[in-house]
C-alpha positions in Angstrom: 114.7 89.2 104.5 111.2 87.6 103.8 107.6 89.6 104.9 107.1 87.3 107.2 111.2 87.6 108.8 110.6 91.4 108.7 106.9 91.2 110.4 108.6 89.2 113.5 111.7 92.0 113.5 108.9 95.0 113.3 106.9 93.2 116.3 110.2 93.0 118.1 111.0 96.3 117.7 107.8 97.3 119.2 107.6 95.6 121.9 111.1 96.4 122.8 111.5 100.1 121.7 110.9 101.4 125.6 113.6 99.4 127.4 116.3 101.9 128.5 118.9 99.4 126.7 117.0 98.6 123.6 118.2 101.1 121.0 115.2 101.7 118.6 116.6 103.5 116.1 119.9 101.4 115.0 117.5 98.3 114.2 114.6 100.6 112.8 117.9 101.7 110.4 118.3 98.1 110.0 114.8 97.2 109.0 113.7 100.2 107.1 115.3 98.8 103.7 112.9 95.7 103.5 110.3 98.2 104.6 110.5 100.5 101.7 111.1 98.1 99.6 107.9 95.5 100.4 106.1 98.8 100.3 107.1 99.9 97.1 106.0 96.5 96.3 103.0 96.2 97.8 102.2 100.4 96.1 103.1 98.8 92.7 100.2 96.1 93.4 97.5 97.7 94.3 96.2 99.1 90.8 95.8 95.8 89.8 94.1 94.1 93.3 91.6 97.3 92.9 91.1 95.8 89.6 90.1 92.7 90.9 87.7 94.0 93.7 90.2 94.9 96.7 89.8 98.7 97.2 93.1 99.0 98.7 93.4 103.3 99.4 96.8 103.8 97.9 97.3 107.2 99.6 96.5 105.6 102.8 99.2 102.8 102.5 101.2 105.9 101.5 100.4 107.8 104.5 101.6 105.1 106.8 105.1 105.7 105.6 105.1 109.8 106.2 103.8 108.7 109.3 106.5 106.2 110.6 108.8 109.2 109.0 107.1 111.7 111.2 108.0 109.8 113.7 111.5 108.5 113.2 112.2 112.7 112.7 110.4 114.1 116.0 111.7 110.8 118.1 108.6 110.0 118.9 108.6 106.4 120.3 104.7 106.4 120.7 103.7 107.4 117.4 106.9 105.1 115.8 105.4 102.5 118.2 101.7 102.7 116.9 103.2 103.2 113.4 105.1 99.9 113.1 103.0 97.5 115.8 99.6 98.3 114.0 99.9 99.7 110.6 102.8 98.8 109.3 102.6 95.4 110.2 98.8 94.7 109.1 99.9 96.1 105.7 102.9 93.7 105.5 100.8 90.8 106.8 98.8 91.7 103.9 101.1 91.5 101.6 102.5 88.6 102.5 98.6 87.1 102.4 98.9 88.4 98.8 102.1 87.3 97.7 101.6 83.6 98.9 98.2 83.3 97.0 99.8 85.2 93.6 102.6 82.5 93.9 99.9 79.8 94.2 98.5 80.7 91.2 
């Protein structure tokens, strides 16, 4: 799954984790993979964008995933739903910003 494939399945998630037939957390154990793995990415990264002037807080990208885990473990749909809809995604679209220009380059 691309960023951009797993930012429309984290948005759909969101906006869908309240209906009464929607269940959250079977697709939030589908998408949790490409996640953890963009993150661990992304956590790899961000020594060297500092480097270059980004000041990206690495323990607050870090944060965002003890968060969503906080709130996959207490089955808390508000703080899973402010979690993924406005972290989570604004750190993959990000990335994704990232990726495209390094592959310009």
């Amino acid at each position: 799954m691309t960023i951009q494939e797993l930012i429309i399945e984290i948005r759909n998630l969101a906006e869908n984790m309240f209906q009464t037939t929607y269940n959250v957390y079977m697709k939030f154990n589908e998408i949790f993979p490409y996640i953890r793995q963009y993150y661990q990415e992304f956590i790899v990264l961000i020594p060297d964008l500092n480097r270059i002037g980004m000041e990206i807080d690495a323990n607050q990208v870090l944060e965002q995933l003890r968060r969503l885990s906080n709130a996959i473990e207490r089955k808390d749909k508000v703080m899973l739903f402010d979690t993924l809809y406005y972290e989570i995604t604004d750190t993959m679209n990000l990335f994704n910003e990232i990726k495209q220009i390094m592959e310009q380059e």
